[in-house]
C-alpha positions in Angstrom: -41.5 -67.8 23.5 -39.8 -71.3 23.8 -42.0 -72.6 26.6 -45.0 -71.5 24.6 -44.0 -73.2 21.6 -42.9 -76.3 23.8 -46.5 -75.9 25.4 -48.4 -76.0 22.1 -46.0 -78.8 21.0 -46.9 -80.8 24.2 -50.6 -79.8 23.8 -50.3 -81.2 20.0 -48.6 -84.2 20.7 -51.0 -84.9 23.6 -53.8 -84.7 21.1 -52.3 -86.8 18.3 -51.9 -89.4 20.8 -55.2 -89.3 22.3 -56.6 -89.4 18.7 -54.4 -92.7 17.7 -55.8 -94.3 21.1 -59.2 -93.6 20.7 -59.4 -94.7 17.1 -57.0 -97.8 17.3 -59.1 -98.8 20.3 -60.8 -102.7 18.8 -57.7 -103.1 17.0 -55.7 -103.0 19.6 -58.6 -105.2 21.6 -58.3 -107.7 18.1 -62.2 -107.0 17.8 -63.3 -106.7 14.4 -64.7 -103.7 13.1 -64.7 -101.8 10.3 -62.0 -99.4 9.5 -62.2 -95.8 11.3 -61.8 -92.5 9.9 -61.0 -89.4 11.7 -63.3 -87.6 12.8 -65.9 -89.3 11.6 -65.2 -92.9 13.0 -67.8 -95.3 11.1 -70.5 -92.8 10.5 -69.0 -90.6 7.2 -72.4 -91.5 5.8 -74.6 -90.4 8.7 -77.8 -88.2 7.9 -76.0 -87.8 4.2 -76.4 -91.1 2.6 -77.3 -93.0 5.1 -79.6 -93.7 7.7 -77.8 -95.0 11.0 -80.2 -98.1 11.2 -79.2 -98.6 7.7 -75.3 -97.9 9.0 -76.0 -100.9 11.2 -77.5 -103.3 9.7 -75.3 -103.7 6.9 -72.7 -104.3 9.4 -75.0 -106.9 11.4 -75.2 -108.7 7.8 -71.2 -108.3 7.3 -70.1 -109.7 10.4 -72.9 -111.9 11.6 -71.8 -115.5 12.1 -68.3 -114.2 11.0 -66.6 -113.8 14.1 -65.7 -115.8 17.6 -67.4 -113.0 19.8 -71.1 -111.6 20.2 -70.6 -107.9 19.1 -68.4 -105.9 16.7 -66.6 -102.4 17.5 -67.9 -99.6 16.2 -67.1 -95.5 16.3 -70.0 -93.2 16.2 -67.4 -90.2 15.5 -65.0 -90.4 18.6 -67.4 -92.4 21.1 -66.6 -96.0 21.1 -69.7 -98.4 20.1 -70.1 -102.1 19.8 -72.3 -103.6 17.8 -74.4 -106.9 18.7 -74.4 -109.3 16.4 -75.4 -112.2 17.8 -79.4 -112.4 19.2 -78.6 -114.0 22.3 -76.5 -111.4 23.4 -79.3 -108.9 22.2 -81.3 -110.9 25.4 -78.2 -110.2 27.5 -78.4 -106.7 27.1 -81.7 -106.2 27.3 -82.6 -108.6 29.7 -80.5 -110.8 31.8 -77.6 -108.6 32.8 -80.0 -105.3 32.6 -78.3 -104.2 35.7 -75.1 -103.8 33.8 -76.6 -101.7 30.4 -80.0 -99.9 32.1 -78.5 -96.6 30.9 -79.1 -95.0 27.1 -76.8 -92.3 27.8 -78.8 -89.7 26.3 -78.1 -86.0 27.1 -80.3 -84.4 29.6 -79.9 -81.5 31.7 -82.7 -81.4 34.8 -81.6 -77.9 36.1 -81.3 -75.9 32.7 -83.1 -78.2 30.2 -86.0 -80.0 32.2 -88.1 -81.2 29.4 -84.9 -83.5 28.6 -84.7 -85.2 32.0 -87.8 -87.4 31.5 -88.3 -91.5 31.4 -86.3 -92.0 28.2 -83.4 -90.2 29.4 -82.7 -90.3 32.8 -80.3 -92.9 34.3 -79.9 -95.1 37.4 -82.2 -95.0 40.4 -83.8 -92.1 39.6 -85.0 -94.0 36.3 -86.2 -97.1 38.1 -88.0 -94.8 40.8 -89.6 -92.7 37.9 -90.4 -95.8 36.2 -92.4 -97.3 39.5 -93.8 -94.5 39.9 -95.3 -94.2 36.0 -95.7 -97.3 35.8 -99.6 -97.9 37.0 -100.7 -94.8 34.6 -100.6 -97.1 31.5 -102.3 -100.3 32.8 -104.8 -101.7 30.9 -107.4 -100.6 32.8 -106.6 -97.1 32.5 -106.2 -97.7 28.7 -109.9 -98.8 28.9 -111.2 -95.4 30.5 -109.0 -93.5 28.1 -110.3 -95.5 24.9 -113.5 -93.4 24.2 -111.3 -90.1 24.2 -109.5 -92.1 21.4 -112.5 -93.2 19.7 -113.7 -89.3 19.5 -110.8 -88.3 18.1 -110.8 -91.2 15.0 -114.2 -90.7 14.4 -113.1 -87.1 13.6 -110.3 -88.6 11.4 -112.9 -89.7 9.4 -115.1 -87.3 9.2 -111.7 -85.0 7.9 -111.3 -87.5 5.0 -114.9 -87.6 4.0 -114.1 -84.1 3.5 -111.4 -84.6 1.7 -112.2 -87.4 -0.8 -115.1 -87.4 -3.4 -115.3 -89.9 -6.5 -113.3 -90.6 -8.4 -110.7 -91.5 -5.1 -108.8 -88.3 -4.2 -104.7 -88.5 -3.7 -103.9 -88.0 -0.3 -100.4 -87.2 1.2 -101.4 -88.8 4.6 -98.5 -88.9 6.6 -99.0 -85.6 7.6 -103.3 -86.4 8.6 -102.2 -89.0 10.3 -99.4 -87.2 12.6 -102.6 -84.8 12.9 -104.9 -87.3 14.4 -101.8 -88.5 16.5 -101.5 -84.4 18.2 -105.2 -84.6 18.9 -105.6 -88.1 20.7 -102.6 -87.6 22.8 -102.9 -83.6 23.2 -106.4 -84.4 25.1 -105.4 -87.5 26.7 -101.8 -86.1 28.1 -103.4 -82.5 28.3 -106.8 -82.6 28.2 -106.6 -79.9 25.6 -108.7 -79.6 22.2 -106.0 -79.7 19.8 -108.1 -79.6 16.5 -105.1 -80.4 14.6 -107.4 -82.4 12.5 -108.8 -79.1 11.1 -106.0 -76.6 11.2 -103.0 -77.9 9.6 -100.8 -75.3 11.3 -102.2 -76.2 15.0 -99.5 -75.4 17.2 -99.2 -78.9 18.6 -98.4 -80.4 15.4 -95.9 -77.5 14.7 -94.3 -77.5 18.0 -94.7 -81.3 17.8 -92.2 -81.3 14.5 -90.0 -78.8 15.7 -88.9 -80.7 19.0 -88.5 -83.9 16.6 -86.3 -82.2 13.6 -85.0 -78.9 14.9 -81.9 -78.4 16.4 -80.8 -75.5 18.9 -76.8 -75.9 18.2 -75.0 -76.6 15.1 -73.4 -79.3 14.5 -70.2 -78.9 16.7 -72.4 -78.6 20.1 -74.4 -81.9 18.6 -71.4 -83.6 18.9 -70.9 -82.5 22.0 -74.2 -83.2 23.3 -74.1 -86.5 22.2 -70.3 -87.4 22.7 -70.6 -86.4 26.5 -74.0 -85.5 27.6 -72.8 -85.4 31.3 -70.2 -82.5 30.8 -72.7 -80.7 28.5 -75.1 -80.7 31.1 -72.5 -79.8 33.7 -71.7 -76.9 31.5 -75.5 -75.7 31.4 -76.4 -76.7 27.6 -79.6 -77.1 26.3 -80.9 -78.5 23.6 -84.2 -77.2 23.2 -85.4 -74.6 21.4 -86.8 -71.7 23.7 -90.0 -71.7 22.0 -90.6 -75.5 22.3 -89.8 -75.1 25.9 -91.9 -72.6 26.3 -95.0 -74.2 24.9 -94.9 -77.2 26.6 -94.0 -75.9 30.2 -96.7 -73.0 29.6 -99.5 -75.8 29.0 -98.7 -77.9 31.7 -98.6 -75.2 34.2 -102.3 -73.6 32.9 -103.6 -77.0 32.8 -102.5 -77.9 36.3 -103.6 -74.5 37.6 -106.7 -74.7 36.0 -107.8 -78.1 36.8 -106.9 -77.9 40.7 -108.5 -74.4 40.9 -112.1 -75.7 39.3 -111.8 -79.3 40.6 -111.7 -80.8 37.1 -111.2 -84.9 36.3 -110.7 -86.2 33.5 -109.2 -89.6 34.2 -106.4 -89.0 31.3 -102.8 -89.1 31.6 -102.6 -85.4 32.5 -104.8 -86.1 36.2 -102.2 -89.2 37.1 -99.8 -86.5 37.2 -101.5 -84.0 38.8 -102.4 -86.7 41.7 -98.5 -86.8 41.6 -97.8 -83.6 42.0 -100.4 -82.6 44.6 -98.6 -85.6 46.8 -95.1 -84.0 46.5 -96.3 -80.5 47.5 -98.0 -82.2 50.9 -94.3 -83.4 51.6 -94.7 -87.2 49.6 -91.7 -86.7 47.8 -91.5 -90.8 47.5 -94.5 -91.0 46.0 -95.0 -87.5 44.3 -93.5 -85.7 41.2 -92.1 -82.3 41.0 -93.9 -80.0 38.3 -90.4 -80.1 36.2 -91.1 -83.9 36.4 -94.5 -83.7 35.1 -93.8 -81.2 32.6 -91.2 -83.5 30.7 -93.6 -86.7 30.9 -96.1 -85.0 29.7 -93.7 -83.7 27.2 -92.1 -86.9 26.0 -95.6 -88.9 26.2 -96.6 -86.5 23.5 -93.6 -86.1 21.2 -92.9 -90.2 21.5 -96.7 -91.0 20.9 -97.2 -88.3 18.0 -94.4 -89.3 15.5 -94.1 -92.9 15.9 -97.8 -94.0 15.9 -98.8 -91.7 12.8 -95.8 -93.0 11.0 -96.5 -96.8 12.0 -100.3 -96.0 10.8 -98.6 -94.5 7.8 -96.5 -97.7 6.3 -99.6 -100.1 7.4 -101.5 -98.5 4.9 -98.4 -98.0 2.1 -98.1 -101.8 2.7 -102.2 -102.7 2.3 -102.3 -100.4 -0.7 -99.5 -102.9 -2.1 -101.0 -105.7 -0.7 -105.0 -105.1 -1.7 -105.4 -108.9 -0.8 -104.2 -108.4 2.5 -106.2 -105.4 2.8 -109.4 -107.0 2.0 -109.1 -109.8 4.9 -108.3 -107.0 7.0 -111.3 -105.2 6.4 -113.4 -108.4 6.2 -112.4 -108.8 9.9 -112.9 -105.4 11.2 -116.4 -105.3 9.3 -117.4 -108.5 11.2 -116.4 -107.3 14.7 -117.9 -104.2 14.1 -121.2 -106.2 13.4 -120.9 -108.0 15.9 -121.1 -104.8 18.2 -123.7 -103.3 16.4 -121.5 -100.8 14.2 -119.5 -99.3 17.0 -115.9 -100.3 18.3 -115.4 -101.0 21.8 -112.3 -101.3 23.8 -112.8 -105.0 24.4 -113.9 -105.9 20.8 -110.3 -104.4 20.0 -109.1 -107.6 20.9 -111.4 -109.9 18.4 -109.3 -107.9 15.5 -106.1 -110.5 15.7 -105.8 -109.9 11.9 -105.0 -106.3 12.6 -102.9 -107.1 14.8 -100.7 -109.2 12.9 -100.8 -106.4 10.2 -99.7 -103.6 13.0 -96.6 -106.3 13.9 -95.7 -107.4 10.2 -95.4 -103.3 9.2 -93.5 -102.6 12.6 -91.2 -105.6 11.9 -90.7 -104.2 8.0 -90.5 -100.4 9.3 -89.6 -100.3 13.2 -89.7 -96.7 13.6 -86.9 -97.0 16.1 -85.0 -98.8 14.4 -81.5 -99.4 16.7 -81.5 -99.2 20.3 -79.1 -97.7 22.7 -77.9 -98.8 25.8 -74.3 -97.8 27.8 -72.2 -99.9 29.9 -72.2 -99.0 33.6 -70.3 -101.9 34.6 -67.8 -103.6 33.3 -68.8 -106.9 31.8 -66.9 -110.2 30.5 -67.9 -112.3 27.6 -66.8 -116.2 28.1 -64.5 -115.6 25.8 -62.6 -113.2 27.3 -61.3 -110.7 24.8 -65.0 -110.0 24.3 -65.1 -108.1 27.1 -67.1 -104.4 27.4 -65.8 -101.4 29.4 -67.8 -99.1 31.5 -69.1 -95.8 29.6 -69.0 -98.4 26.3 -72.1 -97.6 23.9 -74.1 -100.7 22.7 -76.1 -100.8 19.8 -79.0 -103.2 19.0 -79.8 -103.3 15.3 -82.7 -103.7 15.2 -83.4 -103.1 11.4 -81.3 -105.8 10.8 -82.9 -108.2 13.2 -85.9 -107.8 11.8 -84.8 -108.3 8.3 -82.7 -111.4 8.9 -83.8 -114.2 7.1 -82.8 -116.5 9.9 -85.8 -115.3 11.7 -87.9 -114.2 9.0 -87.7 -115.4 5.8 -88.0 -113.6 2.6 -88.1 -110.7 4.9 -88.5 -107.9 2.6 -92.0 -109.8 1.8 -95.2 -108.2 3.8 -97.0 -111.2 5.7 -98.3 -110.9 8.3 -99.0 -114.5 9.0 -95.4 -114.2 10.4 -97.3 -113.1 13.7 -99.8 -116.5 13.9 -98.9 -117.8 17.7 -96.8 -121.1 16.4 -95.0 -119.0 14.5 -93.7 -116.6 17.1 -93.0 -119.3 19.6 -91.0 -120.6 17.0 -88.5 -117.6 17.4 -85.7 -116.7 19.9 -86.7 -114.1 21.9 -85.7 -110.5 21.4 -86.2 -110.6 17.4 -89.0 -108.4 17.7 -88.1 -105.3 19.4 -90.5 -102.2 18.3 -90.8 -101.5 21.6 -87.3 -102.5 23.0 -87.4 -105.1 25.4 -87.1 -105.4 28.9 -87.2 -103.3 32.2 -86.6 -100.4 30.0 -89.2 -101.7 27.1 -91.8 -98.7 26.0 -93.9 -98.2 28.8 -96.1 -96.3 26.9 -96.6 -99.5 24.6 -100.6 -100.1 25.0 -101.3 -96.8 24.6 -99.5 -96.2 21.2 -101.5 -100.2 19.9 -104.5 -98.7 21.2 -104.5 -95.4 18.8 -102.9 -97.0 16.3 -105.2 -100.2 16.3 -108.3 -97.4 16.4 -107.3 -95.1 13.8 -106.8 -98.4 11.3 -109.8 -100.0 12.3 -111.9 -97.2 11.6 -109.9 -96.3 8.2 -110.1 -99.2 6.5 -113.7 -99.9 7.4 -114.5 -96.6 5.4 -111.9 -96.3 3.1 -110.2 -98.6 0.5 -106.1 -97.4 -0.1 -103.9 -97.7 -3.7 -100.9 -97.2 -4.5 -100.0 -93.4 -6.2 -96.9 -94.6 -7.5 -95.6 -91.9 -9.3 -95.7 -89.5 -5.9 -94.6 -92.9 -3.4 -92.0 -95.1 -4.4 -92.1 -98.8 -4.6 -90.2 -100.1 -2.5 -89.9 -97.1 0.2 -87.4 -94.9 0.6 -86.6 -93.3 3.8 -85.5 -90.2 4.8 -81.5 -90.4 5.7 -81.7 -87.0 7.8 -84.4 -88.8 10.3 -83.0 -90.7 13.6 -86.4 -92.4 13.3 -87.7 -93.9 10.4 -90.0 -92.1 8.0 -90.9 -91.7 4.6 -89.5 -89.9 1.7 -91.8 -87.2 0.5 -94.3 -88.4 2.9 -96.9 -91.1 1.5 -99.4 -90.8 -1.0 -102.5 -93.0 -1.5 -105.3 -93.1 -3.4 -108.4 -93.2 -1.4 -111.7 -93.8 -2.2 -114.9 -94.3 0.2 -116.4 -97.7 0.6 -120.3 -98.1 -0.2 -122.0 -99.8 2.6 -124.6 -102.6 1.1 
């Protein structure tokens, strides 16, 4: 009875001090931060008040220019954090001492969980050889085969909201047609399936499509876990997937494959890249070739990363033109006089002549970065020049982006939409890494010309047909965000007035 007691003694003493150490650990190191609490570390607001962009940026804002080092510590629960506050070391990071922050440390489980172990999770060499290896499937010559597939899909778009709109304009909630049009572009380009999600707003893509972006498999305990140490979990056979996501996308791939190599089908889309891929690895080219676990998650990821953050980009662009109706009229005075030019029709080269659109796409993504912090983990150690600053292995980093982007240092009166911000002079003007939608460096989106080129369609084509308001009393001015999202998103999704433009 003694020795258990003295065991559970031990056992509790052994915990209390692990706890003090963990949670005493930057000010012990004398790094500022702001005061932990247990368990929670510097996230009791998370996904209750607060979005953790939102967490972050008001702590780039407290302690930028306030202290002698480049970051700040920070707890998300028990994992130790820093965050960068200073945009040269944002370039570090990202860029010059890659080698020593290429991971995200995102969980991911190959054997039991396959869909997870795809581009944006996987770690090390296997990331940079998966990353080779994708790497020629979004050139921008493969964008230009795959642009008439796009073009199909957003003249559908419109035809949905002809439908939909009669005079006087019709309130739409069109978040959810634009996540619609999204499932369809990449569900034939990355499966070469018919979605119609455009049509059936229950379309399986667009449910399964939500339900791998907002539904969990655990509670909030194995979450934790998942995300504290994603090694172990996987070690210990979690998943974190629901069965019936996992089933849908694995089921797809494998009829598509089977049904494409059996009947000799080409459809020079994302889904026959693979295929090429895995037809090399079962003639023995395992260098060159992809297993059908591998394909399965980058088809899988290529959808769910395409499908959420394009729709919602398209989805503030037009919240901010409906506030902005002088904006959106030299928007669509641009796009009516390339399409013109081209004889009414849009064409994968004429994209390019729409630089005002561009600047539009950039100014919304700076306002609204849909990923709005990035992730990276220490996998060496690394020293600061001033030494204290240093950064142990297995050390999260965050990159705030929201507050980057809303720094007035770099873009002033940021929480003003202008999209002049994005003429040439004025970008050279900035340090690099202040614009980081995409991330930055070797591990930047690669799926980045891709998710322009739907996005730039779907706009052009919109606000050719279509002039947007403001529905205030659904939307609010300014936007809130929902603080149970990782990525950025609306509030009660966005509603517009929308009424067709008369051609003269």
């Amino acid at each position: 009875m003694f020795v258990l007691i003295g065991l559970l003694i031990g056992a509790l003493t052994l915990a209390a001090w692990w706890v003090y150490q963990n949670y005493t650990y930057w000010k012990r190191r004398g790094i500022p931060h702001d005061p932990p609490n247990i368990p929670l570390g510097n996230t009791s607001e998370l996904m209750r008040t607060m979005q953790l962009s939102h967490i972050l940026k008001r702590i780039y804002f407290k302690y930028k220019n306030q202290t002698d080092g480049p970051f700040v510590g920070f707890y998300v629960y028990a994992k130790k954090f820093v965050v960068v506050t200073d945009i040269d070391f944002v370039k570090t990071v990202l860029i010059r001492d890659f080698d020593k922050f290429h991971d995200r440390g995102i969980f991911h489980n190959e054997k039991d969980d396959p869909l997870t172990s795809n581009l944006t999770t996987v770690e090390g060499q296997k990331w940079k050889t998966l990353r080779q290896k994708l790497t020629p499937t979004f050139t921008s010559g493969k964008m230009k085969i795959m642009f008439p597939t796009v073009l199909n899909v957003g003249d559908e778009l419109i035809r949905v909201f002809d439908e939909k709109i009669s005079s006087p304009p019709q309130t739409l909630e069109i978040t959810n047609l634009l996540s619609r049009f999204t499932a369809d572009v990449i569900g034939i380009c990355a499966f070469g399936l018919q979605c119609n999600s455009l049509r059936d707003p229950k379309a399986e893509f667009v449910r399964m499509g939500n339900s791998a972006i907002s539904e969990r498999r655990h509670g909030r305990l194995v979450d934790l876990l998942l995300f504290g140490a994603p090694k172990l979990s996987a070690k210990l056979g979690f998943k974190s997937l629901l069965p019936e996501v996992e089933d849908f996308y694995m089921n797809i791939v494998k009829d598509t494959i089977e049904y494409r190599v059996k009947n000799n089908v080409t459809r020079n889309d994302f889904m026959d890249m693979l295929i090429e891929m895995k037809l090399k690895y079962d003639k023995g080219d395992k260098q060159d070739g992809l297993t059908f676990n591998e394909i399965a998650a980058q088809a899988f990821i290529f959808f769910l990363a395409g499908f959420e953050t394009s729709s919602t980009t398209m989805g503030f662009a037009l919240y901010e033109l409906a506030s902005h109706q002088d904006i959106q009229d030299k928007l669509r005075r641009e796009v009516d006089t390339v399409l013109a030019k081209h004889n009414g029709k849009l064409y994968y080269d004429s994209m390019r002549e729409m630089t005002y659109l561009e600047k539009v796409i950039d100014e919304t993504l700076r306002m609204h970065p849909v990923v709005a912090h990035l992730v990276r983990i220490a996998t060496k150690p690394y020293v600061y020049s001033n030494p204290k600053y240093y950064i142990e292995p297995d050390t999260g980093v965050l990159v705030p982006t929201l507050g980057i982007h809303h720094d007035p240092e770099f873009y002033p009166e940021p929480e003003k939409f202008i999209p002049e911000r994005f003429d040439e002079e004025q970008v050279q003007q900035r340090p690099a890494c202040t614009f980081l939608p995409f991330g930055d460096g070797p591990r930047n989106c690669i799926g980045l010309r891709f998710g322009r080129m739907q996005v730039i369609v779907g706009m052009a084509l919109l606000i050719h047909n279509f002039k947007f308001e403001l529905y205030p009393t659904k939307t609010s001015v300014p936007i809130k965000y929902k603080v149970g999202n990782i990525l950025l998103s609306a509030e009660g999704g966005i509603h517009l007035n929308v009424s067709k433009i008369v051609k003269q």
